[in-house]
Structure formats: C-alpha cells, structure tokens
C-alpha positions as CSV (number, residue, x, y, z in Angstrom):
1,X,179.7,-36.7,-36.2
2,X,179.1,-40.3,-38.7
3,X,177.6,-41.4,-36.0
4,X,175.1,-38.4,-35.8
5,X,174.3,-38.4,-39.6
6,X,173.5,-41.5,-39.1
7,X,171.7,-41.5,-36.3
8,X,169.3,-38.3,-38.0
9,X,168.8,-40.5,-41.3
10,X,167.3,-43.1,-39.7
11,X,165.0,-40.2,-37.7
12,X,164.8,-38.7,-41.0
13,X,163.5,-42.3,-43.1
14,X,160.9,-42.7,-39.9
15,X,159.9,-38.8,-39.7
16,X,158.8,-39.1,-43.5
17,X,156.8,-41.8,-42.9
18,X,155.3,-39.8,-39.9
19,X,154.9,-36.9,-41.9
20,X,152.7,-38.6,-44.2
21,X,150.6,-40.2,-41.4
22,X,150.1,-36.9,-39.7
23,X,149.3,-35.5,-43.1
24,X,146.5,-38.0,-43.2
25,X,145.1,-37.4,-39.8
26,X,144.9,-33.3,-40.7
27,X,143.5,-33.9,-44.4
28,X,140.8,-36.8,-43.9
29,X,138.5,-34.2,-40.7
30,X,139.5,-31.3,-43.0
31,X,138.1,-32.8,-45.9
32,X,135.0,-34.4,-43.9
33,X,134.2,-30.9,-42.4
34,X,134.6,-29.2,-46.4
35,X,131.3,-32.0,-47.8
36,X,129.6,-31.3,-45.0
37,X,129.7,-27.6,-45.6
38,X,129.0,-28.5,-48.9
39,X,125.7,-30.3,-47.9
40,X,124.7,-27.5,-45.0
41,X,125.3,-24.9,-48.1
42,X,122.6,-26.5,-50.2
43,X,120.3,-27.1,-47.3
44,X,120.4,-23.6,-46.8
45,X,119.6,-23.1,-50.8
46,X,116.9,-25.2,-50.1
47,X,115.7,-23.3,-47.1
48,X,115.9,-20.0,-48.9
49,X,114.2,-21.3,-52.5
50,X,111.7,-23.1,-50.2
51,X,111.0,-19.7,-48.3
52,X,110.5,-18.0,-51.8
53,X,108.1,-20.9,-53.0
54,X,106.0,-20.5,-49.8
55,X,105.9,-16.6,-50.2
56,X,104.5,-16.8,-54.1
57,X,102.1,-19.4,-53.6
58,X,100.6,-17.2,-50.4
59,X,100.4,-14.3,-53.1
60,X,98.9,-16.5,-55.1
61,X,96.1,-17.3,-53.0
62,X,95.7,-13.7,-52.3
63,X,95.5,-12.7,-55.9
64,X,92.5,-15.6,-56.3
65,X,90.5,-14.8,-53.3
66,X,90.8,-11.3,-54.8
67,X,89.6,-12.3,-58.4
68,X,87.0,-14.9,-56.5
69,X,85.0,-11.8,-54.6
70,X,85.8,-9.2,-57.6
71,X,84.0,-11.9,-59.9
72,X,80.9,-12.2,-57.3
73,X,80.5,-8.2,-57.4
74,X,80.6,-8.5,-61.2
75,X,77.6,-10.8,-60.9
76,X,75.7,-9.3,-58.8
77,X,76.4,-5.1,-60.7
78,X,75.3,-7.5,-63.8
79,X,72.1,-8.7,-61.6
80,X,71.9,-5.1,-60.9
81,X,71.9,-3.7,-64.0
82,X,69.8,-6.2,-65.3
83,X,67.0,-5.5,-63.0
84,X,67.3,-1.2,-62.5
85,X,65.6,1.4,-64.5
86,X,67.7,4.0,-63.5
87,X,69.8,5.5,-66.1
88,X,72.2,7.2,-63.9
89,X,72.4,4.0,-61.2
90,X,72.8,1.9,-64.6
91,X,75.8,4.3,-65.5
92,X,77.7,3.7,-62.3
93,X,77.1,0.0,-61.9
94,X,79.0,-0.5,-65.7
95,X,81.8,1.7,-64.9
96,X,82.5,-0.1,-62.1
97,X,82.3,-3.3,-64.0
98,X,84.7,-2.4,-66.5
99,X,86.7,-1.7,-63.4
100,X,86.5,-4.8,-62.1
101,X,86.8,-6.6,-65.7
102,X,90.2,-5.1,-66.4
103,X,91.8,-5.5,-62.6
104,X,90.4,-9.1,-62.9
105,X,92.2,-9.4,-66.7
106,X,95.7,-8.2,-64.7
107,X,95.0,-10.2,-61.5
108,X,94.4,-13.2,-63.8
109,X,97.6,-12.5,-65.7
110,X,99.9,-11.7,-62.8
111,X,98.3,-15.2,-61.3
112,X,99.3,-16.8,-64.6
113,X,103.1,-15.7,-64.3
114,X,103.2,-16.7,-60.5
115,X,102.0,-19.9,-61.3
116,X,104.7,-20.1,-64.1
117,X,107.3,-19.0,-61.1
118,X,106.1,-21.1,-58.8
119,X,106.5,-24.3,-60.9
120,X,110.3,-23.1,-61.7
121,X,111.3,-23.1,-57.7
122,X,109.2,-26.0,-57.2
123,X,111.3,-27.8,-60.0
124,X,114.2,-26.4,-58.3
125,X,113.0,-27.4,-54.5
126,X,112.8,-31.2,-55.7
127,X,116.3,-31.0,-57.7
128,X,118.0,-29.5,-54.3
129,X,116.0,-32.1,-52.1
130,X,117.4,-35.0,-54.8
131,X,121.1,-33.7,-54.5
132,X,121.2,-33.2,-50.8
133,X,119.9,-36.6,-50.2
134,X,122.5,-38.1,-52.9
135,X,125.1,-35.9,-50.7
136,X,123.7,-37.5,-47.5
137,X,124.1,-40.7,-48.7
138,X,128.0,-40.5,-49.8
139,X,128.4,-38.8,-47.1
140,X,128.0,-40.9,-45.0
141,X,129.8,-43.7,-46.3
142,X,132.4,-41.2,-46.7
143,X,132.6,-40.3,-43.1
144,X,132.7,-44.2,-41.9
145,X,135.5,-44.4,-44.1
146,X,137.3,-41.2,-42.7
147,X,136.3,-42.7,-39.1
148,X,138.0,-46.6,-40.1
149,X,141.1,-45.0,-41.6
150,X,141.7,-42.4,-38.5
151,X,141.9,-45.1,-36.8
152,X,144.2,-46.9,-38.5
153,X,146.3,-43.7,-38.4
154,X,146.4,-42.9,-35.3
155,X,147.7,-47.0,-34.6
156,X,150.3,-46.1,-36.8
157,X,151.3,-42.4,-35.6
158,X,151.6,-43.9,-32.0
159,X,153.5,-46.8,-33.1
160,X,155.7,-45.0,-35.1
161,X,156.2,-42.0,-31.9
162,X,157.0,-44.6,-29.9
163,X,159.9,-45.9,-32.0
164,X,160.9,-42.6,-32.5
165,X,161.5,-42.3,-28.7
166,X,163.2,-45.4,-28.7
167,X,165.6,-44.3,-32.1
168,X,166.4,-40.7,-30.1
169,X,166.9,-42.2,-26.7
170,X,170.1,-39.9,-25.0
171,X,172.8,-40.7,-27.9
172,X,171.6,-37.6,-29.5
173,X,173.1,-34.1,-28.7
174,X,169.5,-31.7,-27.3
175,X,171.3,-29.1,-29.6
176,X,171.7,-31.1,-32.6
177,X,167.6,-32.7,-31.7
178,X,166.8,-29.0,-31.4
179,X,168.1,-28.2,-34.6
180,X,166.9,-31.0,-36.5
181,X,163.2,-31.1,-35.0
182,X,163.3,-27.4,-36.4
183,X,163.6,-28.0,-39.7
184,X,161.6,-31.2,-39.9
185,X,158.6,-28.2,-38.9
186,X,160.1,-25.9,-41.4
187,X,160.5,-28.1,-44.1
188,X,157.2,-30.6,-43.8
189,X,159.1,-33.3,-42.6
190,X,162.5,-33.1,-44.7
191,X,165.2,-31.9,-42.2
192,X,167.7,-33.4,-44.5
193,X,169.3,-33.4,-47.7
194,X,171.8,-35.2,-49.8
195,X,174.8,-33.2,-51.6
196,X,175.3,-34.9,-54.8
197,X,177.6,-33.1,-57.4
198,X,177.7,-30.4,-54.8
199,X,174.3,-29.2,-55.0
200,X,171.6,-29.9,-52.4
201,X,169.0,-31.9,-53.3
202,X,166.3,-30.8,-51.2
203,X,166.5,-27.5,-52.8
204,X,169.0,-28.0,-56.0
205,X,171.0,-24.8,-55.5
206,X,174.9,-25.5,-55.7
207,X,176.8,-24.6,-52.3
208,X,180.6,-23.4,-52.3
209,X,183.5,-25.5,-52.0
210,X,184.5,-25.1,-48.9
211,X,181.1,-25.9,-47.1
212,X,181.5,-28.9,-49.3
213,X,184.9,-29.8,-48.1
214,X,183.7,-29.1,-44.3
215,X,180.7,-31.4,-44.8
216,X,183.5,-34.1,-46.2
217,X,185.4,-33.5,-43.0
218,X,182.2,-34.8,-41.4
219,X,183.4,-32.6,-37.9
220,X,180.5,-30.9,-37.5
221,X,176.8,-30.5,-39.2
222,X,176.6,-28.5,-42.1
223,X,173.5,-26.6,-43.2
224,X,172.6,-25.8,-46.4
225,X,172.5,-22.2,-47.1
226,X,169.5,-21.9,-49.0
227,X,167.3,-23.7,-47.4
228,X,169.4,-24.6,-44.5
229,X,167.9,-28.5,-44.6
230,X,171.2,-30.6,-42.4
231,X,173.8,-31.9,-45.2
232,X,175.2,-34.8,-46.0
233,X,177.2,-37.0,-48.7
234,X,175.8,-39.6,-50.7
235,X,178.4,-42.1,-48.9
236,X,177.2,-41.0,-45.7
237,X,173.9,-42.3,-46.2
C-alpha cells in the first residue's frame, strides 16, 4: 500500500498542476465571452439612446413645420385685418391670432426643451460611441492574448495527460484509480491530504485515533472523514 501512496502523490503533484491548466482553459473563454457582453450591452445602450435621439429630433421637426405654417397664417390674418373693413370679419381674424400666438408661444417652448434633450442624448450618443470603441480596442488585444495563451495551455494540458497515462500505466488498482479520480472531481484537484498532528490538512478537522493508527499501518487507504480526501503521513510523502 507504500507503493500506492506513492504512486497517487506523484498523480496527485501532476493533477495540481493540471488542475490549474484546465482552470485556465475554462477561465480565459469565460472571461472573453463576459467583455464581450460587456461591449454588446453598451452597443445596445447605444442603439436604444440613438433610437430615442432619432425620435425627438423627428418631433422636433414636426413642432417647427407646425410653428413655420402657424406663423404664415398669422401673416396673412394680420394682412387680413389690415386690409378688411368688416368689424365682425376683423373680430374673428384676431381671435384666431391670439390663437395662433399662444400655441406658437408653447410650440416654441416645448421646441426649446427638446432641443435641451436632444443635446443631453446626443452628449450621451458620442460618450457610448467613445467607450465602445475604447472597449473594441482592448478587446481585441485582449482576445489575441486569450487566443496565444490557450494555446500555450492546451500544449501543456496534452503534455501533461500524456504523462499522466504514462505515471498510471496498470500498476494502479481500477478501484483505488476509481476512487482517487473521484475526489480529484470532488475536491478541484486535491484528492489527497497530509495527516500532520492527526488532523487532515486538506480540511483541518482532527480524525480519531484509531483511523490514525490504521493509516500508520499503511494496509489499506484511509479516507478522511470529513472530507474523505485519501490520507496519508507526512513520512509517507
């Protein structure tokens, strides 16, 4: 059973290493796809602040063509009343300019705070356009980066499988593999643990004294029962 403990640390010492690697290759797309979310989530700000822009400055125009033909009829009732005779004609041409005065005083100062709001998104359109385009840029670097070290990752993670093939070969037990492939899953790569002063150190809870004495025995694996990582003695190592 020495020879199996030793035979699993030296799994163990590559595994870690593995671990990490692996690590790497599932953090570096994860993180790629999370900026680029990041930048498709202010593109679509932009889409939506753009839409809004677009939308006030049609209003806008619609509110000047208004004033623009409410301001001809205003000349020509003022032509009008210049020119008529008629008291009664005169009457109605003056109430309907005081009509048109005051819807022109409102169109003109709705206009005034749509041009106010307009600026504001316009301000905001550029500032979004600016920050996708810095976002773009990094991200791009960023991503030939991600891309180079991948690479580099995946050289290692195949080099490191292979001697991992080559460390298991047949000398080890499929029950004992079984076991400790298990927990290298459960435990992100730390299937085993050293019992120093009788308390594991993958999980420092102490264990009792007879699984102590067993483990000394060094007859069969033993588990640690808290967090059942395989056990073994500082001199075993």
């Amino acid at each position: 059973m020495r020879d199996t403990i030793q035979l699993l640390l030296g799994l163990q010492e590559l595994d870690q290493d593995l671990y990490r690697v692996k690590d790497e290759l599932r953090r570096l797309p994860i993180e790629r796809d999370r900026r680029q979310a990041n930048i498709d989530s202010e593109k679509h700000k932009l889409a939506e602040v753009e839409r809004a822009h677009f939308e006030l400055r049609v209003k806008l125009k619609e509110i000047e063509d208004m004033t623009t033909s409410q301001r001809q009829r205003l000349r020509k009732l003022e032509n009008e009343v210049a020119s008529s005779t008629d008291a009664a004609l005169i009457a109605a041409y003056q109430h309907e300019m005081r009509t048109l005065r005051r819807d022109i005083s409102e169109a003109e100062e709705e206009g005034l705070g749509l041009v106010e709001r307009t600026d504001a998104l316009q301000a905001d359109v550029n500032r979004l356009k600016q920050g996708i385009a810095t976002l773009e840029e990094n991200f791009s670097e960023y991503a030939a980066n991600v891309e180079s070290e991948m690479k580099v990752a995946e050289a290692k993670r195949a080099k490191m499988d292979a001697e991992r093939s080559e460390r298991m070969g047949s000398s080890l037990d499929p029950s004992v593999r079984t076991k400790y492939e298990k927990l290298l899953d459960a435990r992100e790569g730390e299937a085993m643990a050293m019992l120093e002063g009788k308390v594991c150190q993958g999980c420092y809870v102490a264990v009792p004294n007879n699984l102590y004495v067993r483990l000394a025995r060094a007859l069969e694996l033993i588990e640690c029962p808290s967090c059942n990582r395989i056990l073994y003695l500082p001199n075993q190592g």
